[in-house]
N, C-alpha and C positions, 0 to 999 in steps of 0.2 A: 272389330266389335268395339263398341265405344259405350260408355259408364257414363252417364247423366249424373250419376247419384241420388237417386230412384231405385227403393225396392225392386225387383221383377214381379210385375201383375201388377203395382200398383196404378190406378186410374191417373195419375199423373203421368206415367211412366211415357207413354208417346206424346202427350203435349209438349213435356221436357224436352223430350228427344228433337221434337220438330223444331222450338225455339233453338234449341242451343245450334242446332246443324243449318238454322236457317241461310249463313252466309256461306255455305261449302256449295258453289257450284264451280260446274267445270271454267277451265280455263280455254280448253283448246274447243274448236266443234267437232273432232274427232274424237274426243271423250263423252260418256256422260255420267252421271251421278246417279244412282238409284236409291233411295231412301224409304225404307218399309219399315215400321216398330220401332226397333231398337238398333238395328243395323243398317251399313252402306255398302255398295256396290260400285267398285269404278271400272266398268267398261272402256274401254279405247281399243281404239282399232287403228293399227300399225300397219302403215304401208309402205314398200320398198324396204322394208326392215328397218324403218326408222322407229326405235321406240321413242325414241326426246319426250314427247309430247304426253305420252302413256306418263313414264318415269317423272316426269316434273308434275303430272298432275296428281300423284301420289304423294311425291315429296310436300308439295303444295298442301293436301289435308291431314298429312302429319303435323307440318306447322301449324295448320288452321286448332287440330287436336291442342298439340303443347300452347298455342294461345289462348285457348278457351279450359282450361284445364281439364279437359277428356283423356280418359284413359285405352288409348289404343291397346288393345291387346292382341300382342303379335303372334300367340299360340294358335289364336281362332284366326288366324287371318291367311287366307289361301288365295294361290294364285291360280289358275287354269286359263292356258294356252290351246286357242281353238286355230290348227292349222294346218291346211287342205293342202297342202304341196306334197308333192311326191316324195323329198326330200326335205323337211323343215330345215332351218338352219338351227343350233342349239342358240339358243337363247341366254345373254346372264343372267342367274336368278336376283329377283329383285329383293334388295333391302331396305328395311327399314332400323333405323336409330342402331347401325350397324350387323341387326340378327338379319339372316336369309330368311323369307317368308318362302312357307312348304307350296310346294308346287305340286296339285293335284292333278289326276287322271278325270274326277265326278269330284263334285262336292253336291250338300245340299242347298238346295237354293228357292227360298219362301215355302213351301209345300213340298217341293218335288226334288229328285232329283238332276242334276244335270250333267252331263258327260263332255269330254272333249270330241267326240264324236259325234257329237249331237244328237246322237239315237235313242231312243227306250228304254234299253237294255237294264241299265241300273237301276231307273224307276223302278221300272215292271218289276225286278228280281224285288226288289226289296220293300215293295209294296204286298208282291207274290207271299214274301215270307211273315211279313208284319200279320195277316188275314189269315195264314196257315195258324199262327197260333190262337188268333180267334176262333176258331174253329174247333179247334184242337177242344178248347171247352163248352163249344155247344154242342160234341160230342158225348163228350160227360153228362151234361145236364141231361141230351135223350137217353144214354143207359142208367143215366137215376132215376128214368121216367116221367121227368119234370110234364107239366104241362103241356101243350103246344101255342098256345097264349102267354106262357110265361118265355118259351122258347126264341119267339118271335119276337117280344120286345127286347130279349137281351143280344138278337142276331142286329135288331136296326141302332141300338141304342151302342155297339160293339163293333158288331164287324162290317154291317154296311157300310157306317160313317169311316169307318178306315179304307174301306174300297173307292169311296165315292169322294171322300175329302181329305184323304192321308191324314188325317188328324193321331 
């Protein structure tokens, strides 16, 4: 997560973001950079177990960070390892400015969730549970009687938009 020094919400907040990260691209073509809002994504894809190329391109927007004075923060910063062998090899965990960065199973990722598995399963759950508690109070509102007009706008304005857009 990187610190523009920009409120959060303010209208400058991603035009900031996009100058100052304007010169963080990848190094290698086995990497790429993903840049949405306020945060980045470094992608690389390791082959034969070479990470070289992963590892220095990280190293690489650390420096870009302490050149630009951006504030990397290594709490929000996860790593997930997607790997289809039978047998993965352990991997060393990767660091940054000497802390290990936590190495997840899911993280969240723009809207959705993402798994190392590539599957559903943690979206759906936690989408599943987000909509249960909407619910939970247009349940209320019918044994308070409420409308069915007034019901309606607070199911699309509430719980549709968290089914439809995980907002």
């Amino acid at each position: 997560m990187l610190s523009t020094g920009a409120p959060q919400g303010c209208v400058l907040s991603p035009l900031l973001f996009t100058l100052l990260t304007h010169d963080s691209v990848p190094s290698n073509n086995t990497n790429h950079i993903m840049k949405f809002a306020d945060g980045m994504t470094v992608v690389g894809l390791i082959a034969n177990n070479n990470e070289a190329a992963y590892r220095c391109e990280v190293s690489q927007l650390v420096q870009c960070c302490k050149d630009n004075n951006h504030f990397l923060n290594i709490e929000n910063t996860k790593e997930m390892v997607n790997d289809f062998r039978r047998r993965p090899p352990q991997c060393p965990p990767l660091t940054i400015n000497g802390a290990a960065v936590e190495r997840v199973s899911s993280t969240k990722f723009l809207v959705g969730n993402i798994s190392e598995d590539l599957t559903w399963t943690t979206n759906t759950t936690q989408l599943a549970r987000k909509a249960q508690t909407h619910l939970h109070f247009l349940h209320k509102l019918r044994t308070a009687h409420v409308p069915l007009s007034i019901m309606c706008y607070f199911y699309r304005g509430t719980t549709e938009s968290v089914i439809t857009l995980d907002s």
